[in-house]
PyMOL commands that place a pseudoatom at each C-alpha (Angstrom):
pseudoatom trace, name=CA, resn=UNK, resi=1, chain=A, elem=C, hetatm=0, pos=[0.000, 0.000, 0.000]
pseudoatom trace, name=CA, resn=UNK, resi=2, chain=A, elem=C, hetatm=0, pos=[2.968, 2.397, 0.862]
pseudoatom trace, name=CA, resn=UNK, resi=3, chain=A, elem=C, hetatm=0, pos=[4.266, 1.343, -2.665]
pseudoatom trace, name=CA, resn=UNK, resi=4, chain=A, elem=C, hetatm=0, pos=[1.745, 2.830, -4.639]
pseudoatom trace, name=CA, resn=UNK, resi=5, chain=A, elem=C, hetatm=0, pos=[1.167, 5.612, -2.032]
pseudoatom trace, name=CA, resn=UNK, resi=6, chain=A, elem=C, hetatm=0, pos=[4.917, 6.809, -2.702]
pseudoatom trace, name=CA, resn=UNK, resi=7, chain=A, elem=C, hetatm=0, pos=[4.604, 6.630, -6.026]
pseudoatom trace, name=CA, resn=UNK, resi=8, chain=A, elem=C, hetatm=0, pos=[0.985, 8.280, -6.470]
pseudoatom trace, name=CA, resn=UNK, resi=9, chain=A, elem=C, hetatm=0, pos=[2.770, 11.502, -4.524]
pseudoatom trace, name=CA, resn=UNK, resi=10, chain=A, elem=C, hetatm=0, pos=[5.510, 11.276, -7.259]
pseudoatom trace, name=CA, resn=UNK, resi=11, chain=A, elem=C, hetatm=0, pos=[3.538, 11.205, -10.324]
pseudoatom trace, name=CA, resn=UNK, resi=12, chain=A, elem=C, hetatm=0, pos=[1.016, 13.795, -8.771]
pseudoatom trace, name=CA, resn=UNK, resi=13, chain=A, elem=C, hetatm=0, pos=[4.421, 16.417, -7.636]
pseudoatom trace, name=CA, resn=UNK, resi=14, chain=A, elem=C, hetatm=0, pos=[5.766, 15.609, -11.280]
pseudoatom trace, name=CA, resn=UNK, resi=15, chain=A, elem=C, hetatm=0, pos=[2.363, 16.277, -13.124]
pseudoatom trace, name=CA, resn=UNK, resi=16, chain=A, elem=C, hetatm=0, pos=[1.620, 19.527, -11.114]
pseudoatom trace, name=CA, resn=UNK, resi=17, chain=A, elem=C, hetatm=0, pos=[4.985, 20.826, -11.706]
pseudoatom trace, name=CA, resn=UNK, resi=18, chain=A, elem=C, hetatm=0, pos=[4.690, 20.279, -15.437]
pseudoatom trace, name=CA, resn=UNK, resi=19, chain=A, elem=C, hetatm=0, pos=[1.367, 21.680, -15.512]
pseudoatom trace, name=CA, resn=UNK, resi=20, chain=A, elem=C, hetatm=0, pos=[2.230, 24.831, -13.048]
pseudoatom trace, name=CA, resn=UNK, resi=21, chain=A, elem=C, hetatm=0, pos=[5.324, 25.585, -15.236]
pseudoatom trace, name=CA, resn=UNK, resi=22, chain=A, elem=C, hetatm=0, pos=[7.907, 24.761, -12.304]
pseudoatom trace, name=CA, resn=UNK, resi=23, chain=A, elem=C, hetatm=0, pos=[9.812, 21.592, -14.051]
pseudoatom trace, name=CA, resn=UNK, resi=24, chain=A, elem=C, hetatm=0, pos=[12.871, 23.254, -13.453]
pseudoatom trace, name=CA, resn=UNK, resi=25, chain=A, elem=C, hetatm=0, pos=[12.546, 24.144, -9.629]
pseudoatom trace, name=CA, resn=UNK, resi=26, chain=A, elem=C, hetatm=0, pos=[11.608, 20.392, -9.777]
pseudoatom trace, name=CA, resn=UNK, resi=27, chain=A, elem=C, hetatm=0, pos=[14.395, 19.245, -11.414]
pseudoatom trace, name=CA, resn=UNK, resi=28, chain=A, elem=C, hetatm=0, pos=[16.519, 21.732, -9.076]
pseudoatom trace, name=CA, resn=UNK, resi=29, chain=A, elem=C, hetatm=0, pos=[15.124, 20.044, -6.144]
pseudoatom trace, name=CA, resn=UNK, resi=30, chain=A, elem=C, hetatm=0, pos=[15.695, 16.788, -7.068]
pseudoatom trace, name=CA, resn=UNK, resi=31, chain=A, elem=C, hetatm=0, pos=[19.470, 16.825, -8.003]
pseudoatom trace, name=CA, resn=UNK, resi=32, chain=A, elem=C, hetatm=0, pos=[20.087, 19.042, -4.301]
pseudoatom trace, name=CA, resn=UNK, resi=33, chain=A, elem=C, hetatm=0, pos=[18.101, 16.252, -2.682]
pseudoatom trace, name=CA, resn=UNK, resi=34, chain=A, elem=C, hetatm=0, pos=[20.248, 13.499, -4.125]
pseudoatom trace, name=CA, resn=UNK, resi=35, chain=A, elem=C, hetatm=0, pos=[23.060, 15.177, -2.724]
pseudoatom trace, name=CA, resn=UNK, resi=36, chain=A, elem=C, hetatm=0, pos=[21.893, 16.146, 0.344]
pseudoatom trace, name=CA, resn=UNK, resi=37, chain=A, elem=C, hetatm=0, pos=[20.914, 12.357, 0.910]
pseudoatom trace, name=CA, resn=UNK, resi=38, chain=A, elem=C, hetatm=0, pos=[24.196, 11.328, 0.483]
pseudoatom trace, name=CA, resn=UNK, resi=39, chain=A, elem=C, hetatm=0, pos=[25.322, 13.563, 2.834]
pseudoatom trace, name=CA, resn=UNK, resi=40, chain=A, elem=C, hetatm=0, pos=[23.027, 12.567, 5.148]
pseudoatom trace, name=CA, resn=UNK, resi=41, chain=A, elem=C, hetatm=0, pos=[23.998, 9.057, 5.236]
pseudoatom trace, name=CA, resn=UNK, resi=42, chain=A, elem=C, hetatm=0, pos=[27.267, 9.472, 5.762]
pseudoatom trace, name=CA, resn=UNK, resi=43, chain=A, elem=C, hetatm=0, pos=[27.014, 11.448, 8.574]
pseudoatom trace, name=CA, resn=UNK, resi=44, chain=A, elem=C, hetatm=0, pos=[24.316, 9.312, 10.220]
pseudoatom trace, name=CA, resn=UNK, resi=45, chain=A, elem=C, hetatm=0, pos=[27.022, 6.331, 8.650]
pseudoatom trace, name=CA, resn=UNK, resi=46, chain=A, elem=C, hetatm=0, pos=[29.189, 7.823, 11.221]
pseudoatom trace, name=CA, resn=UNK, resi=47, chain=A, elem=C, hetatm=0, pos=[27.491, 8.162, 14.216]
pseudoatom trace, name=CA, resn=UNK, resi=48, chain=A, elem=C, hetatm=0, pos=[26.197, 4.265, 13.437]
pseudoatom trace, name=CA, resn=UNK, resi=49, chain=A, elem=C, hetatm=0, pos=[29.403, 2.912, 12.885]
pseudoatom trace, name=CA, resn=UNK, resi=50, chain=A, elem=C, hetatm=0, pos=[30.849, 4.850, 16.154]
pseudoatom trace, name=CA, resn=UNK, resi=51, chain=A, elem=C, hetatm=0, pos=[28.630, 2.923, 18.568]
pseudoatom trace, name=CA, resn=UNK, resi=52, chain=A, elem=C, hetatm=0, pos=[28.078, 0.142, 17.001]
pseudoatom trace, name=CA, resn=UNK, resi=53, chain=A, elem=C, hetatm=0, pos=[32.248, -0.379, 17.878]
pseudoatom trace, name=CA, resn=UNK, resi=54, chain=A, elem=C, hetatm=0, pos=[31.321, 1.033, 21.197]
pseudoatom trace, name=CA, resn=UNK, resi=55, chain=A, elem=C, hetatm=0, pos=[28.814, -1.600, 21.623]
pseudoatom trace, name=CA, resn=UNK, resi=56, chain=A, elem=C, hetatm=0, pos=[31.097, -4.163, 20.596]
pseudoatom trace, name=CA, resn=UNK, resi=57, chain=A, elem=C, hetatm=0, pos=[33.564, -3.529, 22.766]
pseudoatom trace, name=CA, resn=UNK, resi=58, chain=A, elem=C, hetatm=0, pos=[31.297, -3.525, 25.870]
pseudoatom trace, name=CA, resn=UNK, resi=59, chain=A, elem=C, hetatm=0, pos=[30.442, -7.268, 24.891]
pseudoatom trace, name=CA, resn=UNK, resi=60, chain=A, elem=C, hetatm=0, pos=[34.088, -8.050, 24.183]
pseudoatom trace, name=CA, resn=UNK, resi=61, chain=A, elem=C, hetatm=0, pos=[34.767, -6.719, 27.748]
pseudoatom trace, name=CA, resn=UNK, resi=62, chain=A, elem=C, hetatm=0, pos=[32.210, -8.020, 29.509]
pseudoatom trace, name=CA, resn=UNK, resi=63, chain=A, elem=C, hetatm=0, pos=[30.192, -4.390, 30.377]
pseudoatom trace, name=CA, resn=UNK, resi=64, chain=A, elem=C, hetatm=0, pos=[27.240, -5.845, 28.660]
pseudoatom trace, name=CA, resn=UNK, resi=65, chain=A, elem=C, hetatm=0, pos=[26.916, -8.830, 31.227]
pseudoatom trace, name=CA, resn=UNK, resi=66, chain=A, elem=C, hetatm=0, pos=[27.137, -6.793, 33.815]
pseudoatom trace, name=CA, resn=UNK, resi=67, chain=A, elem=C, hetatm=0, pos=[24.655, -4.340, 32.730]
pseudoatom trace, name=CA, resn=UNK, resi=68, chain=A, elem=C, hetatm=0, pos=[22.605, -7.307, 32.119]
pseudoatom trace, name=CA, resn=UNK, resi=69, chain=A, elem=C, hetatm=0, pos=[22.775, -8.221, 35.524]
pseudoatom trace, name=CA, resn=UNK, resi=70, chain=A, elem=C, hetatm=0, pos=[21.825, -4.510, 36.658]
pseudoatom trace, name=CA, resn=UNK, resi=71, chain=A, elem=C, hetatm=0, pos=[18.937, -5.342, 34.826]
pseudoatom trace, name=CA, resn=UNK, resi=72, chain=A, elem=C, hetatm=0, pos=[18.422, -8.495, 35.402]
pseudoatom trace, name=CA, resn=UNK, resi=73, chain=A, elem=C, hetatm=0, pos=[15.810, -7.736, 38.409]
pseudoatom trace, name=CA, resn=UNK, resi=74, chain=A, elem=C, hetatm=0, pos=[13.811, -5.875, 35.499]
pseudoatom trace, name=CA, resn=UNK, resi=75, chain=A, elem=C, hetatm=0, pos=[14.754, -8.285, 32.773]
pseudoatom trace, name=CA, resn=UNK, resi=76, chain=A, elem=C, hetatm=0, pos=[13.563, -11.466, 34.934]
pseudoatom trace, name=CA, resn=UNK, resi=77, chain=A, elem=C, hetatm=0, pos=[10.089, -9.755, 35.710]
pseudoatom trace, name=CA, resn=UNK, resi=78, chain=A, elem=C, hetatm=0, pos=[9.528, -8.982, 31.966]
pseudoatom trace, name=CA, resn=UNK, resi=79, chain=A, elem=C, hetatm=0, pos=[10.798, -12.077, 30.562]
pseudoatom trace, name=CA, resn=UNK, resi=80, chain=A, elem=C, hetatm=0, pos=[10.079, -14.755, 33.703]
pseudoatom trace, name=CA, resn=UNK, resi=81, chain=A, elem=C, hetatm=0, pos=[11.348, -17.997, 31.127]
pseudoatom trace, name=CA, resn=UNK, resi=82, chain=A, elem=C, hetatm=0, pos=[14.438, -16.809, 30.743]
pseudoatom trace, name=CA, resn=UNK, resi=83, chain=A, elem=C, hetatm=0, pos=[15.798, -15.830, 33.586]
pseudoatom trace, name=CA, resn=UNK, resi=84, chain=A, elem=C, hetatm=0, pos=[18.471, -18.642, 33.811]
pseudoatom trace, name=CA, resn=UNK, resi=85, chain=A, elem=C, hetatm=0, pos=[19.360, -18.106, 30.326]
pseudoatom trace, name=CA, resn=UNK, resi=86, chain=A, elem=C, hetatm=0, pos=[22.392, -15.211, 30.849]
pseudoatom trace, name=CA, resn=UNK, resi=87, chain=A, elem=C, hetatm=0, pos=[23.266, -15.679, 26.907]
pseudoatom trace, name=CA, resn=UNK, resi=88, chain=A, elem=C, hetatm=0, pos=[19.487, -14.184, 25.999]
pseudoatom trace, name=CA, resn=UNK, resi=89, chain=A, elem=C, hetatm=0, pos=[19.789, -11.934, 28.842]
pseudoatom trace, name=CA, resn=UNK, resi=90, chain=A, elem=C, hetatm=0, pos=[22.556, -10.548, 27.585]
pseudoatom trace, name=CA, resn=UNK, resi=91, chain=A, elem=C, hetatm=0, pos=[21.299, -10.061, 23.773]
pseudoatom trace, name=CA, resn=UNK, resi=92, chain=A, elem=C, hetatm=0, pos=[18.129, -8.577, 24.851]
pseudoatom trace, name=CA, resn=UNK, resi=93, chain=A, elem=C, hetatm=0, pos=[20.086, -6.170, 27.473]
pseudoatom trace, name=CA, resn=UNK, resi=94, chain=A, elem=C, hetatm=0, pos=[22.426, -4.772, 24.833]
pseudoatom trace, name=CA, resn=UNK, resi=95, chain=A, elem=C, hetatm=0, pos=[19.473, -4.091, 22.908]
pseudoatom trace, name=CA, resn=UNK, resi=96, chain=A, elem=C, hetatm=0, pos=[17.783, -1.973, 25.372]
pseudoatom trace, name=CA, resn=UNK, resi=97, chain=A, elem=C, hetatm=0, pos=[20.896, 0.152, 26.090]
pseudoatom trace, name=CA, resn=UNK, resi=98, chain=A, elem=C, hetatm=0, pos=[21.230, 0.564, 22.015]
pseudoatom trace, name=CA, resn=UNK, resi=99, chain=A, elem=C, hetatm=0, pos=[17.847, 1.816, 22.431]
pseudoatom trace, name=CA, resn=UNK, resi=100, chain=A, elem=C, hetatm=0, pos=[18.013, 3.934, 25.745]
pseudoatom trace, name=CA, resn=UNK, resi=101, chain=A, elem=C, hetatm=0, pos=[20.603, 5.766, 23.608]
pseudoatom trace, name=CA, resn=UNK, resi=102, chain=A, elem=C, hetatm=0, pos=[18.392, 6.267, 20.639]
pseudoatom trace, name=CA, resn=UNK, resi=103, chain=A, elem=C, hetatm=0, pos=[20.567, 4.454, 18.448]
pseudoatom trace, name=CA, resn=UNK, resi=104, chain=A, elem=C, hetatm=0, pos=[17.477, 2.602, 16.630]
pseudoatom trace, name=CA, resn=UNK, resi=105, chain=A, elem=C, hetatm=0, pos=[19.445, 1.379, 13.638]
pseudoatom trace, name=CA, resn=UNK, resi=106, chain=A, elem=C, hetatm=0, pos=[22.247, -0.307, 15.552]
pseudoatom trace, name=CA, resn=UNK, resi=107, chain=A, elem=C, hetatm=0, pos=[19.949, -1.750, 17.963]
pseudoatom trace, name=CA, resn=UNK, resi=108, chain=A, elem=C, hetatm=0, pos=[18.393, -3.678, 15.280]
pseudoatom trace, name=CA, resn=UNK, resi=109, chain=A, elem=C, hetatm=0, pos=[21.102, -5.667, 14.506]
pseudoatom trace, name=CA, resn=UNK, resi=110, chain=A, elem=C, hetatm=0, pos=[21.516, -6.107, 18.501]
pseudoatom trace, name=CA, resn=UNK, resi=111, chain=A, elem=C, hetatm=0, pos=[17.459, -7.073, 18.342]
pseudoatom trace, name=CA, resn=UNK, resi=112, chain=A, elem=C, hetatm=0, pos=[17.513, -9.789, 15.704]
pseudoatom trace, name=CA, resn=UNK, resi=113, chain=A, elem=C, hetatm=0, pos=[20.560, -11.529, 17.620]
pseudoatom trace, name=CA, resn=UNK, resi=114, chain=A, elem=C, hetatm=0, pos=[18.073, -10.982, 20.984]
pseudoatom trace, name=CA, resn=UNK, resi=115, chain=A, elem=C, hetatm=0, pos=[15.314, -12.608, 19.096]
pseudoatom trace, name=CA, resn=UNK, resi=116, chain=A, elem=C, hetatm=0, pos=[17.395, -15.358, 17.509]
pseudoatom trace, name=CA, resn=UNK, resi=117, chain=A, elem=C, hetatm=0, pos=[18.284, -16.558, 21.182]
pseudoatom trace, name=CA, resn=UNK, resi=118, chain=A, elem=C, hetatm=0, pos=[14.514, -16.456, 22.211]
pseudoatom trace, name=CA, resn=UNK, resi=119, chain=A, elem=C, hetatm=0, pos=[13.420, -18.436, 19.405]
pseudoatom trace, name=CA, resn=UNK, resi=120, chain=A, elem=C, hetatm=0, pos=[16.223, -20.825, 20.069]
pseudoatom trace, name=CA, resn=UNK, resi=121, chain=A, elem=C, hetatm=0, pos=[14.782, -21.383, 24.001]
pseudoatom trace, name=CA, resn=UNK, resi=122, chain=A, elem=C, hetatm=0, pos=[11.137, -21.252, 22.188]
pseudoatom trace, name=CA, resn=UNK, resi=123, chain=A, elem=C, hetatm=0, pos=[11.907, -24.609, 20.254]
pseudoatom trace, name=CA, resn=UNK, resi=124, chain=A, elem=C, hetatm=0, pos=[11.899, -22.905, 16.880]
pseudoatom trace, name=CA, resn=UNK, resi=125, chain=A, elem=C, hetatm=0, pos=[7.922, -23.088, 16.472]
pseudoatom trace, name=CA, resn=UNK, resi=126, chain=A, elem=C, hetatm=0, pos=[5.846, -21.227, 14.432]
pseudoatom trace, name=CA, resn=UNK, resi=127, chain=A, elem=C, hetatm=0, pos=[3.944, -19.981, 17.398]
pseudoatom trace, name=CA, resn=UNK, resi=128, chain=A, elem=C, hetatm=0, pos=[5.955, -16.739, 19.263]
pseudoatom trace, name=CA, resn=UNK, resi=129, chain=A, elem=C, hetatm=0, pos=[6.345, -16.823, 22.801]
pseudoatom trace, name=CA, resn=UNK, resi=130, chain=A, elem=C, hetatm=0, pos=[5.050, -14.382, 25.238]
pseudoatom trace, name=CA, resn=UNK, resi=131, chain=A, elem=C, hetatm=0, pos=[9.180, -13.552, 26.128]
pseudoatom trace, name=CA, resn=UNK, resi=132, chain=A, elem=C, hetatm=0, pos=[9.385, -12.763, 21.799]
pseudoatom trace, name=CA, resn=UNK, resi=133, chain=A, elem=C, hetatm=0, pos=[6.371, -10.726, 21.787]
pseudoatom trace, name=CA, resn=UNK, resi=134, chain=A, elem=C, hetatm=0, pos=[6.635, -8.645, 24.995]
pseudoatom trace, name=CA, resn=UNK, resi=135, chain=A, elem=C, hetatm=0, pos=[10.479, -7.666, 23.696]
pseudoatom trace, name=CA, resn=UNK, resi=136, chain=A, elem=C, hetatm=0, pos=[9.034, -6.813, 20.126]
pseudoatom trace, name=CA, resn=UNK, resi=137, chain=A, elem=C, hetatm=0, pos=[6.638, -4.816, 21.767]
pseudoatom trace, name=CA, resn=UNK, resi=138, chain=A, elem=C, hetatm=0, pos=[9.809, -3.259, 23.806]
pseudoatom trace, name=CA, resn=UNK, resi=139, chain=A, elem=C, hetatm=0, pos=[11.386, -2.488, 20.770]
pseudoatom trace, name=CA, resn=UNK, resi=140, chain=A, elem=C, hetatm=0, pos=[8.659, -1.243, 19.464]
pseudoatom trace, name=CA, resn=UNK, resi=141, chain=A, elem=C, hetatm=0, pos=[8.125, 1.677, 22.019]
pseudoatom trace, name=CA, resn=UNK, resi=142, chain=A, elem=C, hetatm=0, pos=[11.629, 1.958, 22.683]
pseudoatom trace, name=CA, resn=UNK, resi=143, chain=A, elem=C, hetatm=0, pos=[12.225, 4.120, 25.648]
pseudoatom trace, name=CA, resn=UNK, resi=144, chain=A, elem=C, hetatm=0, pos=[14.769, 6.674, 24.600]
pseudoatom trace, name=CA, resn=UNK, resi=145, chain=A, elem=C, hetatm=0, pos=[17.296, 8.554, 27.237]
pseudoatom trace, name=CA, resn=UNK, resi=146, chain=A, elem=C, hetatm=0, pos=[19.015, 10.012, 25.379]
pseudoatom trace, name=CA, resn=UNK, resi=147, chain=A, elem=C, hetatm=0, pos=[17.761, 10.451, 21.429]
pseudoatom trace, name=CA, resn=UNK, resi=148, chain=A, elem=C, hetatm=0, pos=[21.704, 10.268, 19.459]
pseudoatom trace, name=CA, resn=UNK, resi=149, chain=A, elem=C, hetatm=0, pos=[20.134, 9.874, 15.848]
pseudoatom trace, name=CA, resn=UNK, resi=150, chain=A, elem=C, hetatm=0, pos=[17.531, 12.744, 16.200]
pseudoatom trace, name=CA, resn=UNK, resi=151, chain=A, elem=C, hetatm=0, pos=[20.034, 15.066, 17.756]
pseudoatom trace, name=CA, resn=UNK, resi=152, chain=A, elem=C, hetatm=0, pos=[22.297, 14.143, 14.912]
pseudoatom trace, name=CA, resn=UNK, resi=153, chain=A, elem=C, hetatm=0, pos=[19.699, 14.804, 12.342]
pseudoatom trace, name=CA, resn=UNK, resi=154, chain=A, elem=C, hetatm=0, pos=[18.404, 18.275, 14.167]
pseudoatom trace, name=CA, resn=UNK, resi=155, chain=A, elem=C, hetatm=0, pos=[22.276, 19.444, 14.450]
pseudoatom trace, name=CA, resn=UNK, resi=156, chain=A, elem=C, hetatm=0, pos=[22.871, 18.273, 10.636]
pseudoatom trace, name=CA, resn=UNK, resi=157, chain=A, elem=C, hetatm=0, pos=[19.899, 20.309, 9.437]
pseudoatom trace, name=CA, resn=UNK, resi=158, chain=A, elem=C, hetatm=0, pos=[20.799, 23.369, 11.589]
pseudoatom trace, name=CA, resn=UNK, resi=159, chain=A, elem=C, hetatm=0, pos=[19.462, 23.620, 15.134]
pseudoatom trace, name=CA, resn=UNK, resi=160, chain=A, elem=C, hetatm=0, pos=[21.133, 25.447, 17.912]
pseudoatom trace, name=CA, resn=UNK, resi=161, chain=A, elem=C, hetatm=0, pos=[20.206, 22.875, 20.614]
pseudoatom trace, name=CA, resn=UNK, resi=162, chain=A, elem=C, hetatm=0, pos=[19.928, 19.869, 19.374]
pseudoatom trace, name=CA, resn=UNK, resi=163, chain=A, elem=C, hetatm=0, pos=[18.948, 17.789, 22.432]
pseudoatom trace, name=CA, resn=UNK, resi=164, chain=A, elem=C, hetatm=0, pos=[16.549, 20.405, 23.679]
pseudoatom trace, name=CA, resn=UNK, resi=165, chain=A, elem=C, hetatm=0, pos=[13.857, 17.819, 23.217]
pseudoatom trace, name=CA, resn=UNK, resi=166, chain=A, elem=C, hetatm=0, pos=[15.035, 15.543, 25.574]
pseudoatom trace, name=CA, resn=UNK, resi=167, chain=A, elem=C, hetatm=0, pos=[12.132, 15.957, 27.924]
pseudoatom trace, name=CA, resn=UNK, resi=168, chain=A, elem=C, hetatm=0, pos=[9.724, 15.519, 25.362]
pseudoatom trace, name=CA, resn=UNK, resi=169, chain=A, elem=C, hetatm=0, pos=[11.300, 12.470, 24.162]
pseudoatom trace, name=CA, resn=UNK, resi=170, chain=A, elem=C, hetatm=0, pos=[11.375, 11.094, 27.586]
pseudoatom trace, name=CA, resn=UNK, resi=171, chain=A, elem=C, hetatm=0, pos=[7.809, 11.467, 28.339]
pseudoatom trace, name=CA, resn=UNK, resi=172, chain=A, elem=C, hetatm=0, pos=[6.762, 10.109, 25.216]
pseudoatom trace, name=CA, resn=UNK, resi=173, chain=A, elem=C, hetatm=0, pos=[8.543, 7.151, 24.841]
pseudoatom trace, name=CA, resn=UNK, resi=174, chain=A, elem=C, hetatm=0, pos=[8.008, 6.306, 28.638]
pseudoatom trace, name=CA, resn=UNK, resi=175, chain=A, elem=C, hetatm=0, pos=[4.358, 6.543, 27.726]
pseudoatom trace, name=CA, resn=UNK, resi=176, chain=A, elem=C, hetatm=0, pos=[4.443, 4.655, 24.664]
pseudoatom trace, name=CA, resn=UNK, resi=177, chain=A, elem=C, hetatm=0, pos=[6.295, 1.986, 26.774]
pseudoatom trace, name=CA, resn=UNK, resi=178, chain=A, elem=C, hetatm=0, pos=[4.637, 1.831, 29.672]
pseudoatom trace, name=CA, resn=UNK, resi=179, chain=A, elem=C, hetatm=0, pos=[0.794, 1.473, 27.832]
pseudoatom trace, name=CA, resn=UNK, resi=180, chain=A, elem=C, hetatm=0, pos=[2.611, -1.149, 25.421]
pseudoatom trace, name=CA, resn=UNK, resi=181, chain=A, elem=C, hetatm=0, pos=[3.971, -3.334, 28.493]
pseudoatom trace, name=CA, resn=UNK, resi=182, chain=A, elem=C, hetatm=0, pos=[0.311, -2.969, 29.741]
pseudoatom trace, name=CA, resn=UNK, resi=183, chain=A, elem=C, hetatm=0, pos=[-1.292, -4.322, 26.969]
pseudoatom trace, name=CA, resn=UNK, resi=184, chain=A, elem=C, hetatm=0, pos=[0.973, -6.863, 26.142]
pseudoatom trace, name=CA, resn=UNK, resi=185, chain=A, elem=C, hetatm=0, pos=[1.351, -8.441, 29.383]
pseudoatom trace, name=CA, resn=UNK, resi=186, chain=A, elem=C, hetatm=0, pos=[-1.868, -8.169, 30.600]
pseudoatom trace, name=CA, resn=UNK, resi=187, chain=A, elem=C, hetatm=0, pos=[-3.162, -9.805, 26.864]
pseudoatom trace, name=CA, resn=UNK, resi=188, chain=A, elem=C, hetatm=0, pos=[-0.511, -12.176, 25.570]
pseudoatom trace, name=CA, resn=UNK, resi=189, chain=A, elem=C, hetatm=0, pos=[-1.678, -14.902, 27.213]
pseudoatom trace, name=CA, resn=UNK, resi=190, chain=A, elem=C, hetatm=0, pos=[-4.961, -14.737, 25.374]
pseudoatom trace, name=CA, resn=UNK, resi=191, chain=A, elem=C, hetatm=0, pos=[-3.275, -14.105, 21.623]
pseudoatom trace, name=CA, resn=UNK, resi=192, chain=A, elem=C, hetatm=0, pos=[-0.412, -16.234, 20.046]
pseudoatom trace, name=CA, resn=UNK, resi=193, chain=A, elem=C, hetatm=0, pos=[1.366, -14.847, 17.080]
pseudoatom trace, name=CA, resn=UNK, resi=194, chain=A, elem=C, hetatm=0, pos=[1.584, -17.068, 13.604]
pseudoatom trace, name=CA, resn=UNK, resi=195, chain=A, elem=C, hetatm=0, pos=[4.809, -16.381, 11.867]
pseudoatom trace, name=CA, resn=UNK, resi=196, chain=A, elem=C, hetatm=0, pos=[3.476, -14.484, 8.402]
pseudoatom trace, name=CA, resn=UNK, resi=197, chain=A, elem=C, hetatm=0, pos=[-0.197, -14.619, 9.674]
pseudoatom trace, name=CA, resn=UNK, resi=198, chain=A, elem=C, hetatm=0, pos=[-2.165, -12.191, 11.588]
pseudoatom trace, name=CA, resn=UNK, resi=199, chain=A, elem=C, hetatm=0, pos=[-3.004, -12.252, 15.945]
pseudoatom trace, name=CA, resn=UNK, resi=200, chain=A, elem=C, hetatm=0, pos=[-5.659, -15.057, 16.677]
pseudoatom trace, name=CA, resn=UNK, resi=201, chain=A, elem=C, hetatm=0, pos=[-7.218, -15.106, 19.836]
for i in range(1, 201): cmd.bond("trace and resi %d" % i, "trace and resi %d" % (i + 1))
show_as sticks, trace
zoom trace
């Protein structure tokens, strides 16, 4: 649906810029954008690539087992099957701090290694676990401390205080979290989730 939303928007801009004599604002526009996108990935390139070696040099040195066991009070409440299982512990623990940093695209790589370990302990079975769902749901939300990529984007694109919407960001996303926990865990055990199907109750 997105697909031919996207490309609806880009026939209409094209046909009204034709039509409104601005083709070559339009073709202006398009050849800054291109480079401005490149741009834009290689700074936010950067900033990925930065704590993603950060990250990987917690695990290497053993930070990310013991924030997993500063968590683990939290982390054994949320996810009660696993909480002799310090391997998953660990995966999903790293990819809660990715996301308390706001670093959403190197936390994925972080989440799929998480979720990998909790379909390993959930027999492989085409039915997801309450532990898989309530940490999609986590991801989902993601509780943000402090927001890295959207301070990088607001300082890229000119802003004097980049971070001046911490507050906002914290309220939000604690909200988010907190009524996505709720429903979750007070539902799950009425809904399973079909790989490539839909909830059934």
């Amino acid at each position: 649906m997105l697909n031919y939303l996207w490309s609806a928007l880009v026939i209409l801009s094209i046909l009204c810029s034709f039509f409104t004599g601005n083709s070559p604002q339009l073709s202006e526009a398009i050849i800054d954008s291109s480079a401005q996108a490149v741009e834009l990935l290689l700074t936010m390139a950067g900033v990925m690539l930065l704590w993603s070696g950060i990250m990987r040099i917690a695990q290497e040195s053993g930070l990310t087992e013991a924030f997993a066991k500063m968590l683990s009070p939290l982390l054994r409440l949320l996810f009660p099957k696993i909480k002799d299982k310090p391997k998953a512990l660990g995966s999903i623990s790293m990819n809660l701090t990715a996301n308390l940093l706001g670093l959403g695209n190197t936390a994925t790589p972080l989440g799929i290694q998480a979720m990998k370990e909790l379909d390993a302990l959930n027999g492989g079975s085409q039915t997801a676990s309450n532990e898989m769902v309530v940490f999609v749901v986590m991801n989902t939300a993601s509780l943000q401390l402090m927001p890295t990529m959207l301070g990088t984007l607001r300082q890229r694109y000119g802003s004097a205080a980049p971070f001046e919407i911490l507050v906002p960001v914290w309220i939000s996303s604690a909200c988010a979290l907190t009524v996505a926990l709720m429903i979750a865990l007070g539902g799950n055990h009425q809904r399973v989730l079909k790989r490539g199907g839909r909830w059934k109750s």
